[in-house]
C-alpha positions as CSV (number, residue, x, y, z in Angstrom):
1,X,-6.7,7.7,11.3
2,X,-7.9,7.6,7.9
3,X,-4.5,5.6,5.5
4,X,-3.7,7.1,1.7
5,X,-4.1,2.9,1.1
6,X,-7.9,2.9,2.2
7,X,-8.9,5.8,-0.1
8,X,-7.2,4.4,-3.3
9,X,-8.2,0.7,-2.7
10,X,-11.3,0.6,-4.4
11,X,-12.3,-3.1,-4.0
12,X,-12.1,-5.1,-0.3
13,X,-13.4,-8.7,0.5
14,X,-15.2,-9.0,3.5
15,X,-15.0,-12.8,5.7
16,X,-17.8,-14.1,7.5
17,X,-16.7,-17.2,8.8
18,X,-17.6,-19.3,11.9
19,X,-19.4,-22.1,13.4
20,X,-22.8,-21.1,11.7
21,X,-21.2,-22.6,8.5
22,X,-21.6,-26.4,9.9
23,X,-25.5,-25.8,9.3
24,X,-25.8,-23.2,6.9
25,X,-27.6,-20.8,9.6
26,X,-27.5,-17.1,9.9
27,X,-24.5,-16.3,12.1
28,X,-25.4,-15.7,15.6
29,X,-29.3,-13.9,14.5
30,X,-30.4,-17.4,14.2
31,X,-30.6,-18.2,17.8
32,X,-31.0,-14.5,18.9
33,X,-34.0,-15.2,16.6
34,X,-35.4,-18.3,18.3
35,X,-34.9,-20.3,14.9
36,X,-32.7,-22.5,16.9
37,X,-31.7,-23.1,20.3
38,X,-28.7,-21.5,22.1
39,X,-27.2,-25.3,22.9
40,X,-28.0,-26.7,19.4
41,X,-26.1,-23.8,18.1
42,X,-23.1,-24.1,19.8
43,X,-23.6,-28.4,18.9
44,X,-21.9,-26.8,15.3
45,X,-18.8,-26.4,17.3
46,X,-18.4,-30.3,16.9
47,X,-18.9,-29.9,12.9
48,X,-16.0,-27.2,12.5
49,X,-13.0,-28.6,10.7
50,X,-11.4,-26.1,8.8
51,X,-9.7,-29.2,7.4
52,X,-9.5,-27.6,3.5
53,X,-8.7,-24.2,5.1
54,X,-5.7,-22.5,2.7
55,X,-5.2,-19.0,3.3
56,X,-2.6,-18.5,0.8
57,X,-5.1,-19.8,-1.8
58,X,-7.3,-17.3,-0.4
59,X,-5.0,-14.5,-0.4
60,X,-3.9,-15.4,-4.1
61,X,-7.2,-15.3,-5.3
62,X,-8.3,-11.7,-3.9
63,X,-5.0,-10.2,-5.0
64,X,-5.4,-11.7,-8.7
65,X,-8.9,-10.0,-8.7
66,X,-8.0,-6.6,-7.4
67,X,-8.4,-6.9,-3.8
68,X,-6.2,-4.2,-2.0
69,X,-7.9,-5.7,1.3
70,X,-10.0,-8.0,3.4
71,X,-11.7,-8.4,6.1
72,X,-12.3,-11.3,8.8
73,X,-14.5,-12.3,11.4
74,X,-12.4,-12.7,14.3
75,X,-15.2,-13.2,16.7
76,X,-19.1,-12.5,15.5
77,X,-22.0,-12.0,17.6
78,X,-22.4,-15.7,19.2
79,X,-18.8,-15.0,20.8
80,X,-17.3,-17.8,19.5
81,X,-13.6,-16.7,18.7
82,X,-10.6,-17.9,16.0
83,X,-8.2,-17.3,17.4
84,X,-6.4,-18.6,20.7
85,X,-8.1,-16.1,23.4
86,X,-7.0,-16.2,27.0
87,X,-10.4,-14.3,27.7
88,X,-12.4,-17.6,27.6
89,X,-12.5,-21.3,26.1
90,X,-15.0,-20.7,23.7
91,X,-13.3,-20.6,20.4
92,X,-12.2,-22.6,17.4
93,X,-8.7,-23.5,19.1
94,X,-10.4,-25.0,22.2
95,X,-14.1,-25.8,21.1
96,X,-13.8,-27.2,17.6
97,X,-11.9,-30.1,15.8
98,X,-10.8,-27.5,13.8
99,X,-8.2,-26.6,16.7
100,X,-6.3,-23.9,15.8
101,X,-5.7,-20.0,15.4
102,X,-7.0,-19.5,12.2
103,X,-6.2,-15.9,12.4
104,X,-2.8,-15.6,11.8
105,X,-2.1,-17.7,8.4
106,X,-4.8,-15.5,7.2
107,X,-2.7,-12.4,8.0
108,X,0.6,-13.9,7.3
109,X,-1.1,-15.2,3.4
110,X,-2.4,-11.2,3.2
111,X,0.7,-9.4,3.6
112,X,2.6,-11.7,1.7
113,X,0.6,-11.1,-1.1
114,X,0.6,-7.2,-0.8
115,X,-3.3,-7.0,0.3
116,X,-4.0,-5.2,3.6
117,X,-5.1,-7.1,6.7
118,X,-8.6,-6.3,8.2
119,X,-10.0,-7.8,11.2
120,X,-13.6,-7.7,12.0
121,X,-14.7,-7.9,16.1
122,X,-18.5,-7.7,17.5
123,X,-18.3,-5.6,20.7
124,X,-21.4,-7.5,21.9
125,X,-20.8,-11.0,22.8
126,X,-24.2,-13.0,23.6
127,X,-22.5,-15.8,25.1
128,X,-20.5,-14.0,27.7
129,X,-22.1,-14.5,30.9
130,X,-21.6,-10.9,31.9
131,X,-22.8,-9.3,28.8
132,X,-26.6,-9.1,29.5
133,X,-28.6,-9.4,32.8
134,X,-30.3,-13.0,32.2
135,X,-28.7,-16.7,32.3
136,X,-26.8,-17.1,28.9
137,X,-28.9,-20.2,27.8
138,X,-31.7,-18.0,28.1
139,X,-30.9,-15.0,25.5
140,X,-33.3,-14.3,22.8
141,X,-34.2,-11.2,21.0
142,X,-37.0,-10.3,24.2
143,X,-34.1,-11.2,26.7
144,X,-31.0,-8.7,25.0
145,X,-33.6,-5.5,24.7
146,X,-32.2,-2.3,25.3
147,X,-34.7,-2.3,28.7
148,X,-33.7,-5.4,30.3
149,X,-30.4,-3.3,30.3
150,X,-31.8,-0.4,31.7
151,X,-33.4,-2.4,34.1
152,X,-30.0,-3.4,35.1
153,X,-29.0,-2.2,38.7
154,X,-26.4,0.3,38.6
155,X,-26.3,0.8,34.7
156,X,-23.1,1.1,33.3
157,X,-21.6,0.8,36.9
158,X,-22.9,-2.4,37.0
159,X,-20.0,-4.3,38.5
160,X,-20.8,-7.1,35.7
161,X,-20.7,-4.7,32.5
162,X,-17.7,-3.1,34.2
163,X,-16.7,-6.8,34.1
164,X,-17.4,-7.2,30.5
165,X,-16.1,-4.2,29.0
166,X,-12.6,-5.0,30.6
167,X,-12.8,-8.7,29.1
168,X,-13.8,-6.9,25.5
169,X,-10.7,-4.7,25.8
170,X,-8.6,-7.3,27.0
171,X,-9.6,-9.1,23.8
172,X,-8.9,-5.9,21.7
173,X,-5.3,-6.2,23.0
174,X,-4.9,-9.4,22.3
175,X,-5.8,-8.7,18.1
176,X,-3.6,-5.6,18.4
177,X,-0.5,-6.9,20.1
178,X,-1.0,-10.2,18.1
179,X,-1.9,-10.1,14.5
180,X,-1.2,-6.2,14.1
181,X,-4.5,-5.4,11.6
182,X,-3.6,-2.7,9.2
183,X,-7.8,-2.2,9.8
184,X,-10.3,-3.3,12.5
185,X,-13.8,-3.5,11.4
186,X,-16.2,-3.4,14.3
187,X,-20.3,-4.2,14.6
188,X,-22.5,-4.5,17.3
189,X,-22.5,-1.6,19.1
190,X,-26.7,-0.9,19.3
191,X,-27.2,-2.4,22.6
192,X,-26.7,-1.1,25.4
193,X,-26.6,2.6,25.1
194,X,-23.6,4.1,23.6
195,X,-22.7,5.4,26.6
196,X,-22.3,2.6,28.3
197,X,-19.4,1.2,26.1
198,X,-16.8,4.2,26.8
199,X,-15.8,4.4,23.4
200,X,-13.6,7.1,24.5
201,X,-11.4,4.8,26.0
202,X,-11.4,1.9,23.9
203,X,-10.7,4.3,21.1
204,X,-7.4,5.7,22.9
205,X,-6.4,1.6,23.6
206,X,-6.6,1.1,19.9
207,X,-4.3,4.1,18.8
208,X,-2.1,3.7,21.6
209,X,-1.7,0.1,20.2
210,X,-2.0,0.7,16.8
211,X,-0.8,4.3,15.8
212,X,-1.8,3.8,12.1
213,X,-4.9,1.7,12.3
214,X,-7.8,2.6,10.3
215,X,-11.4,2.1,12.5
216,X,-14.9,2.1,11.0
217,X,-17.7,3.5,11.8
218,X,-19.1,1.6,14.2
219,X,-17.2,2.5,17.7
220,X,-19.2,5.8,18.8
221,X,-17.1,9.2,17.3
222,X,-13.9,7.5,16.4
223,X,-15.0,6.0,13.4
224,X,-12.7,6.8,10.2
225,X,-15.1,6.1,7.5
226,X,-19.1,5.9,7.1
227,X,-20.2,2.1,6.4
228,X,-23.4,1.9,4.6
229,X,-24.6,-1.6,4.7
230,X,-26.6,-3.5,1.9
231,X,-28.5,-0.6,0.7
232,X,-26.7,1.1,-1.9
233,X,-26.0,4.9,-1.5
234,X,-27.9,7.2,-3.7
235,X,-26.1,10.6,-2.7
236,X,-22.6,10.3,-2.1
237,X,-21.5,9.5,1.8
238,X,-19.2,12.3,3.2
239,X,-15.6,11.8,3.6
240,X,-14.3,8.2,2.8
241,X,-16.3,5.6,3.0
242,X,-17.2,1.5,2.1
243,X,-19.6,0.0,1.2
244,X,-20.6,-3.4,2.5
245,X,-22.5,-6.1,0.7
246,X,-23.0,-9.7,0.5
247,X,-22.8,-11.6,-2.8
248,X,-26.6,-13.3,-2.0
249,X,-28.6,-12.1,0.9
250,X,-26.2,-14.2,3.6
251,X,-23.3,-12.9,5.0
252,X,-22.1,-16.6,5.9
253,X,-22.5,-19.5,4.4
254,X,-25.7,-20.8,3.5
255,X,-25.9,-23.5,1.3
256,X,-29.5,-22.7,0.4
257,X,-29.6,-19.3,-0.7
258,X,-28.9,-19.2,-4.4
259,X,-30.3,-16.0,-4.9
260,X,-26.5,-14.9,-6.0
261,X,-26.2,-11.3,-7.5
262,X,-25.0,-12.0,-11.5
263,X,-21.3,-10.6,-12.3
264,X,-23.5,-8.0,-14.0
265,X,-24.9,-6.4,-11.0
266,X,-21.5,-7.1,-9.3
267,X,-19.6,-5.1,-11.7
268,X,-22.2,-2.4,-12.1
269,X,-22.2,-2.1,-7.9
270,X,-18.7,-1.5,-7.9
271,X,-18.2,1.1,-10.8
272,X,-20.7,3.3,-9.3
273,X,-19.5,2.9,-5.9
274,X,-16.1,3.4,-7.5
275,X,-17.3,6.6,-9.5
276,X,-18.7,7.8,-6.1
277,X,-15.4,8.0,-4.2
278,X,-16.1,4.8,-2.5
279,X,-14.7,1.0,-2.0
280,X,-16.7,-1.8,-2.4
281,X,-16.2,-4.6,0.5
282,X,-17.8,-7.5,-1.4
283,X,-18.3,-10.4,1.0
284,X,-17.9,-14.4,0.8
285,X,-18.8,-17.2,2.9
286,X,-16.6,-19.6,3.2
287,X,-17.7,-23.4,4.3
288,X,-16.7,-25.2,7.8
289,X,-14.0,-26.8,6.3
290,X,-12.8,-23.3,4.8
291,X,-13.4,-23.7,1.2
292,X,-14.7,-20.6,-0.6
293,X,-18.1,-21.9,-2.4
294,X,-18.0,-22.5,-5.8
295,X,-19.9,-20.2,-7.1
296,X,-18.8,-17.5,-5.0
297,X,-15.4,-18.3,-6.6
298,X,-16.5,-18.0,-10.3
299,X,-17.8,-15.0,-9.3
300,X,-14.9,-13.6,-8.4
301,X,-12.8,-15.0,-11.1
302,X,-15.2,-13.6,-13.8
303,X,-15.1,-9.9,-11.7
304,X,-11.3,-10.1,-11.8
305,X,-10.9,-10.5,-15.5
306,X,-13.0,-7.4,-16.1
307,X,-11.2,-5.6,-13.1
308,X,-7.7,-6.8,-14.7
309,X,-9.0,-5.4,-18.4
310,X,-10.1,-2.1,-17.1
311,X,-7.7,-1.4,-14.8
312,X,-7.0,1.9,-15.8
313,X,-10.7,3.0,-15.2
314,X,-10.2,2.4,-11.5
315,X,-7.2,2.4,-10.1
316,X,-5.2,5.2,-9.8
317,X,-8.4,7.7,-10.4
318,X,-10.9,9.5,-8.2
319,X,-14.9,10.0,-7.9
320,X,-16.2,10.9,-11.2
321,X,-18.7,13.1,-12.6
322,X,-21.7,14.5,-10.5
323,X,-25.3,13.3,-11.2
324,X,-26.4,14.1,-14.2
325,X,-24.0,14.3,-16.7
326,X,-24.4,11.0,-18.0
327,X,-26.4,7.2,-17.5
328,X,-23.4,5.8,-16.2
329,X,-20.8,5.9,-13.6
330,X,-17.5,7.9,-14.3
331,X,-14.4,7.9,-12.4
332,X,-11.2,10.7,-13.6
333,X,-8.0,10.5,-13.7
334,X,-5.9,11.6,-10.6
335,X,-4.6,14.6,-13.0
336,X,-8.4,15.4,-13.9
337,X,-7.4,15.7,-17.8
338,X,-9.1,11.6,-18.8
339,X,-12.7,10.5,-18.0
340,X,-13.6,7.1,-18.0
341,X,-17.3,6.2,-18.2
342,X,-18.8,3.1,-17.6
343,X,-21.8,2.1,-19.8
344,X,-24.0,-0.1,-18.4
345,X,-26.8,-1.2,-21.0
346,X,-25.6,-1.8,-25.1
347,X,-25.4,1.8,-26.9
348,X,-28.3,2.0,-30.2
349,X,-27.8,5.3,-31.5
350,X,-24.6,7.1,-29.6
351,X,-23.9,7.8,-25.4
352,X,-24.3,11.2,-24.4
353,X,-22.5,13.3,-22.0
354,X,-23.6,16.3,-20.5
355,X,-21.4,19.4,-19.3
356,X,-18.2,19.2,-20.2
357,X,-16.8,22.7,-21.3
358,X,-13.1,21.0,-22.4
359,X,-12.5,20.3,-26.1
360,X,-12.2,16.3,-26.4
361,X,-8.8,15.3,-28.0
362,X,-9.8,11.9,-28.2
363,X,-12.3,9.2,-27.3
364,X,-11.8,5.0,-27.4
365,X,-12.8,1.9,-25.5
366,X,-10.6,0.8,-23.1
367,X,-9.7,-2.6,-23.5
368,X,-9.7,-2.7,-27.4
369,X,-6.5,-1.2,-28.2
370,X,-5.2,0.5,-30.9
371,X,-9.0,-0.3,-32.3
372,X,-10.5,1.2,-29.2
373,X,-10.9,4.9,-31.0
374,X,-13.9,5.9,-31.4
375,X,-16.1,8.7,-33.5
376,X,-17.6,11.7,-31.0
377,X,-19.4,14.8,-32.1
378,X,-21.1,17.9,-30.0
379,X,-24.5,18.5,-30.2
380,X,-25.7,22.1,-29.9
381,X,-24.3,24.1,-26.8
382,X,-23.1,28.2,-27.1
383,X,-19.6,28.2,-27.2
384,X,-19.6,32.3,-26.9
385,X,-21.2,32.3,-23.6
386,X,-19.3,29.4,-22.9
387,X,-22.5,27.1,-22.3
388,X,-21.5,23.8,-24.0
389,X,-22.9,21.1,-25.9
390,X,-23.7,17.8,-25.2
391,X,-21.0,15.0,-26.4
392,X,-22.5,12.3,-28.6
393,X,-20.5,9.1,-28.6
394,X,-20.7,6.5,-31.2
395,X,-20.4,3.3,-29.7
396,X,-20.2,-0.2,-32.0
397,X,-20.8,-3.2,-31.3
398,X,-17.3,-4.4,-31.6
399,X,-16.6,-2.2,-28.4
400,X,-19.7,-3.5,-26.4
401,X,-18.9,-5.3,-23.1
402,X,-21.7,-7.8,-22.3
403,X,-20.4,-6.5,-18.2
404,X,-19.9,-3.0,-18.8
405,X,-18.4,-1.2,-21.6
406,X,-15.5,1.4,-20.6
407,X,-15.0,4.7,-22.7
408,X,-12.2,7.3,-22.2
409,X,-12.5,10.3,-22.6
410,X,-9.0,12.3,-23.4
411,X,-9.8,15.8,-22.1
412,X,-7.9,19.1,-23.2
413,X,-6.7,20.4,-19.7
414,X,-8.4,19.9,-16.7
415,X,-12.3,18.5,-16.2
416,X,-14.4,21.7,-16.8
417,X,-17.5,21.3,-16.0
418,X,-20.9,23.1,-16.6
419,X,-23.7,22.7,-14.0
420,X,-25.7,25.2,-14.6
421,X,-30.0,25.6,-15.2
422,X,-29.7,26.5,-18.8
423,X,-30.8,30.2,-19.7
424,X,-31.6,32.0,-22.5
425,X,-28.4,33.0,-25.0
426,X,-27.8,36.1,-25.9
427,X,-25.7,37.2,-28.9
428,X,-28.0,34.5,-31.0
């Protein structure tokens, strides 16, 4: 069931965290990839310390920036859970020196802070010995095909997947009745067949745990919210939705990629997510010994002081102004009577908009104060037929944001907006 929170939050940090940080691999893919051996990845095991681990530090950090939630791996692909399971040994607290339930400080640090607690969980588990019909050691991307499964005697009434699907659940109940996520984030459901997992049943488990839970997308029809992934939407998602990205091209930690997305292209993601109805769930990968890389942290710090000087712009507002109307993103005020537009690139000679039937009271710069006003005139338009013109913003330097300049626009009444083809004007 869909929460008022999730629709206003507007910015979440997503967690991937696990034993693929020791090396700086791809979490789980990497041996499902044959880049490195089943056994040699679970060696990392041995290399997981969590020794710098500070959730409160963490928690501090994504509130200051505007965070309204997170997200963490509880237990990825490879299986390999943090928190104290009684499924199974494999996990942090019985596998690692790191030996612990890293799971609930995290929670406890989130809700102390204000920020909502979200808690990712694979449904597929490649080291579960009843997951898929060949010897764990021997898994690879050939070995976990949709066919071996089929080839499977008894499908879904295999006595093994029926075996598995209860040890999933059981692990469901233990997240639910333990740390109580205000969110559960789930992946992994492409193989087997849908209808093999009974999502019909683990969906009632979860709300008869968890009344008020929020669920993604990703467990068959129960979903509460579409999760596009990496590629940025072009046409607006239906309903509420998030979306997902990581702040390089890893979701964990990898030491090697450097290919880091500039606070530029952070800030400009998130305002036209933002001015699409969406939240942004920006992700981080912290090291084994659970500090957050440094320059994922002045990342984040340097996107928080633009988030903290524009707040206005996107809390507290809705989706902004169809295609169109503008090159920007927009987001509007709650009461629809103040636009906010984001400008992305340094203004020459004025910032049009297109559409808006209102007469402007007044236009500024957020963020410049009393300073921030800011001369506007209308360029043609037919005001008898009620066809208007186009508003033409002067915009100095001395308001230009190097990340992206924010103008509001204070509107006579309600957003009135023109859409139409143009036509010929009579009465002319």
């Amino acid at each position: 069931m869909i929460q008022p929170w999730f629709e206003s939050a507007k910015l979440g940090i997503f967690i991937h965290w696990g034993i693929y940080a020791v090396n700086g691999i791809p979490e789980s893919w990497s041996f499902f990839n044959d880049e490195i051996s089943y056994a040699d990845y679970l060696k990392q095991c041995d290399g997981f310390t969590a020794t710098h681990y500070d959730p409160k530090a963490w928690a501090t950090l994504f509130a200051r920036i505007g965070a309204q939630y997170a997200v963490l791996t509880t237990k990825h692909h490879d299986g390999v859970a943090l928190y104290d399971t009684a499924e199974n040994d494999l996990s942090v607290v019985k596998r690692t020196p790191a030996g612990r339930d890293l799971i609930a400080p995290y929670c406890a640090a989130l809700r102390e802070k204000g920020v909502k607690v979200g808690l990712y969980f694979s449904h597929l588990d490649w080291s579960h010995p009843d997951y898929a019909p060949v010897p764990v050691g021997e898994r690879t991307k050939q070995s976990l095909t949709t066919a071996n499964f089929e080839a499977w005697e008894g499908g879904k009434e295999n006595a093994a997947w029926k075996r598995f699907v209860a040890f999933q659940r059981a692990q469901l109940t233990e997240i639910c009745t333990r740390f109580s996520p205000d969110l559960l984030w789930f992946d992994g459901d492409w193989t087997p067949p849908h209808e093999w997992w009974d999502f019909d049943e683990t969906g009632d488990l979860l709300r008869r745990l968890l009344p008020n839970v929020i669920i993604n997308s990703r467990l068959g029809t129960h979903g509460d919210y579409a999760t596009p992934e990496q590629g940025q939407p072009i046409a607006r998602p239906q309903g509420p939705w998030e979306f997902c990205v990581t702040m390089n091209d890893s979701w964990g930690y990898q030491g090697r990629d450097n290919n880091y997305k500039s606070v530029r292209e952070i800030v400009r993601l998130f305002a036209e997510v933002v001015g699409m109805g969406g939240n942004l769930l920006l992700d981080i990968g912290p090291k084994a010994d659970g500090t957050i890389p440094p320059e994922q942290v002045e990342r984040l710090e340097a996107f928080g002081a633009w988030n903290t000087k524009y707040h206005e712009a996107i809390w507290g507002t809705d989706a902004g102004l169809p295609p169109g109307h503008c090159y920007g993103a927009s987001t509007l005020s709650t009461d629809r009577k103040t636009l906010y537009v984001f400008v992305f690139d340094k203004v020459v000679d004025g910032f049009a908009v297109k559409g808006i039937r209102n007469k402007i009271k007044r236009v500024s710069a957020v963020g410049n104060g009393d300073g921030g006003e800011l001369s506007f005139r209308k360029i043609g338009g037919a005001d008898w037929v009620n066809v208007p013109g186009v508003l033409w913003i002067a915009v100095p330097d001395a308001a230009h944001d190097p990340l992206a300049t924010v103008l509001k626009i204070e509107l006579e009444g309600e957003l009135d907006l023109w859409t139409g083809a143009g036509h010929a004007i009579t009465a002319n």
